[in-house]
C-alpha positions, -999 to +999 in steps of 0.1 A: +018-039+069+014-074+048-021-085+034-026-117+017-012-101-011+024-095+005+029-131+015+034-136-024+071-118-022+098-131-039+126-146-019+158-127-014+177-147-045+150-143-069+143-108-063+184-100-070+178-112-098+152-104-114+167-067-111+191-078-128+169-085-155+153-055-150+182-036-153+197-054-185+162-045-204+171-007-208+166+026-193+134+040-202+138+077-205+148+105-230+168+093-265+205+102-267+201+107-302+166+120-306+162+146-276+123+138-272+110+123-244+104+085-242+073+064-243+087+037-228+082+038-189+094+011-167+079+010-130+088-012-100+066-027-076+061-045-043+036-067-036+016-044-016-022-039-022-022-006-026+012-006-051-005-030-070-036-014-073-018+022-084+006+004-102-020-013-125-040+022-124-011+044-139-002+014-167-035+017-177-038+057-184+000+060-198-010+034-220-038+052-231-017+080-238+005+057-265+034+049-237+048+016-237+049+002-196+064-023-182+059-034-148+084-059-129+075-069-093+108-069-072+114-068-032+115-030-018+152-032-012+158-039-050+132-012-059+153+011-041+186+001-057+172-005-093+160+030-090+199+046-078+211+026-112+182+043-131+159+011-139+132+009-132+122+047-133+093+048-115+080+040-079+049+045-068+048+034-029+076+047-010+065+046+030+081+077+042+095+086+070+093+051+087+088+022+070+110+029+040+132+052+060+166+034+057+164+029+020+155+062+018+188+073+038+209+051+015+195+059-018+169+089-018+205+117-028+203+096-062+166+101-064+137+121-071+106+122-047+079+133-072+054+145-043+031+125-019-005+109-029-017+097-001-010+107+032-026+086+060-004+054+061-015+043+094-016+012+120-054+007+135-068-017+155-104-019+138-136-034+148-173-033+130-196-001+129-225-024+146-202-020+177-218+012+184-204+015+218-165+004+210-152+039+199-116+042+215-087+012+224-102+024+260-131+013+250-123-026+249-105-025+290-136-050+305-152-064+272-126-086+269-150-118+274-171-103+246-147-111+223-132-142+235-102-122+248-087-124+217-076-093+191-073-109+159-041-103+142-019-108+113+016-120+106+038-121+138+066-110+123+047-074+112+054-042+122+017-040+133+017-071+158+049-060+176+029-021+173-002-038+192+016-064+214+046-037+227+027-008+224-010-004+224-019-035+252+003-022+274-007+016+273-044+009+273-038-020+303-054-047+282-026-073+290-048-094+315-076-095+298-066-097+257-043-115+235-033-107+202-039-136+182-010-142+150-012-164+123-012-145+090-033-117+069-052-145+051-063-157+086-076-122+103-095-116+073-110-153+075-123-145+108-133-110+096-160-118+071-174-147+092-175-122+118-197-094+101-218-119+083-227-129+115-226-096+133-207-108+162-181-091+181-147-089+167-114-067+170-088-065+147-056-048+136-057-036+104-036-003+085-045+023+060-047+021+029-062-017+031-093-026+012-112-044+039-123-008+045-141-008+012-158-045+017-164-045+053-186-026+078-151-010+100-140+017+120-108+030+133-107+028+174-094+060+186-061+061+202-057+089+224-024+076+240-011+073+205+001+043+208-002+031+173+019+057+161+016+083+134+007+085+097+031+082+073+035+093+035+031+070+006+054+088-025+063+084-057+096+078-064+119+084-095+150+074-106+176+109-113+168+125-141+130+110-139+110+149-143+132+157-174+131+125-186+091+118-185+073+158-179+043+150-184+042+118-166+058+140-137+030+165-143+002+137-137+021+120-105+027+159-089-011+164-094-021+123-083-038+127-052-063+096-038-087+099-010-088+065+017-121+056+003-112+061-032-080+039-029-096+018-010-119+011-037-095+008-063-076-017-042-112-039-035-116-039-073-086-050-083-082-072-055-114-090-063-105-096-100-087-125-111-048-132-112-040-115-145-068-095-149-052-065-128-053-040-158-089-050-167-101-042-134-082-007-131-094-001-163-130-004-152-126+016-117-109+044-137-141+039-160-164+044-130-144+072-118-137+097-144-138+126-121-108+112-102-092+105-133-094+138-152-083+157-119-048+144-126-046+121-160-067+150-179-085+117-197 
């Protein structure tokens, strides 16, 4: 699951140590001396579209409520272990039971799962709604010259090409006619938008929550066979002590829930801004949305 966003990661080395820094710029959380709760909240995140994009969201409204957030972008397997050393105390896109399953094992008895917000983390293989008669993988099995027998894909490396290449062409017999074409996310999405402007034929695999669902005329293909597998959990995670620590930032995640089409909209509008100008354009989706916003930030 890596967008154009992912291939930004930091490399192993860099990521070590910037938690390190992260760690040596103090715990958020509740003052030994004082007793009251802090307003200084420190959250983690990955270079994931939709991390970013809730991420940016949540700075924005705790800021507005007079905390003090910092954000530090790390690789998920410092996350994981920043949060067991209690910094940073907050993270907000934990892929559960799969994808983050073996961090999870190894650090989730140190750690508080605050709750799930979104629950339909899935792999698809996508193509435009003007294909009104493409409605299930079983659908493509003798269309493959239509589309150049080619299924346009991501990164080879991905969980979702070895998904579509292992799994889904083989169950739905599309070996002999299809192949799935890797290069990157930059590259599917390339051929994506030249695609629907032209409203010709294309098939791609894509996952949930992405925000090509928000700019892009798609739909899902059924898969009947399930070959794709199933939906996973995105939670957010806190660092031991997190709930007592921060309530009523514990009260707002427990109550945090977002639709696909409204965090796919929040990831297109933050996604479309410019690099640094993240806040600015949660700030304006949470604007346009109050109704979302007071059902869990009470703004």
């Amino acid at each position: 699951m890596l967008s154009s966003r992912r291939s930004r990661r930091l490399t192993a080395l860099v990521a070590a140590l910037a938690a390190l820094v992260l760690l040596a710029s103090g715990c958020g959380g509740r003052g030994a001396q004082t007793g009251q709760e802090s307003k200084t909240i420190n959250i983690g995140y990955i270079a994931w579209d939709e991390d970013i994009a809730v991420t940016y969201l949540y700075k924005e409204l705790l800021e507005r409520k007079g905390y003090t957030v910092n954000t530090t972008e790390l690789e998920v397997g410092p996350i994981y272990a920043g949060l067991a050393q209690r910094n940073p105390d907050l993270f907000l896109d934990a892929w559960l039971p799969q994808t983050h399953g073996d961090y999870w094992k190894q650090y989730g008895p140190q750690l508080e799962d605050l709750g799930v917000w979104y629950d339909q983390g899935t792999l698809n293989i996508a193509v435009p709604k003007y294909l009104t008669d493409i409605n299930s993988i079983e659908d493509l099995k003798g269309r493959g010259a239509e589309f150049n027998g080619v299924i346009t894909g991501i990164d080879p490396g991905a969980g979702l090409s070895r998904t579509t290449k292992d799994s889904a062409i083989p169950a739905y017999g599309l070996g002999g006619e299809y192949t799935l074409q890797t290069s990157s996310t930059t590259a599917m999405l390339a051929a994506l938008d030249k695609a629907t402007k032209d409203q010709k034929p294309i098939v791609v695999t894509l996952w949930h929550p992405h925000w090509a669902y928000a700019r892009y005329p798609l739909k899902d293909l059924q898969d009947p066979k399930g070959a794709m597998g199933k939906a996973e959990e995105l939670h957010a995670i806190g660092r031991a002590g997190f709930s007592q620590d921060f309530p009523e930032v514990t009260q707002m995640i427990k109550k945090f829930k977002l639709t696909d089409d409204q965090l796919a909209s929040l990831e297109n509008e933050i996604n479309s801004a410019q690099k640094g100008q993240e806040q600015q354009a949660a700030k304006k989706w949470a604007d346009a949305h109050p109704e979302v916003i007071n059902s869990f930030a009470g703004q």
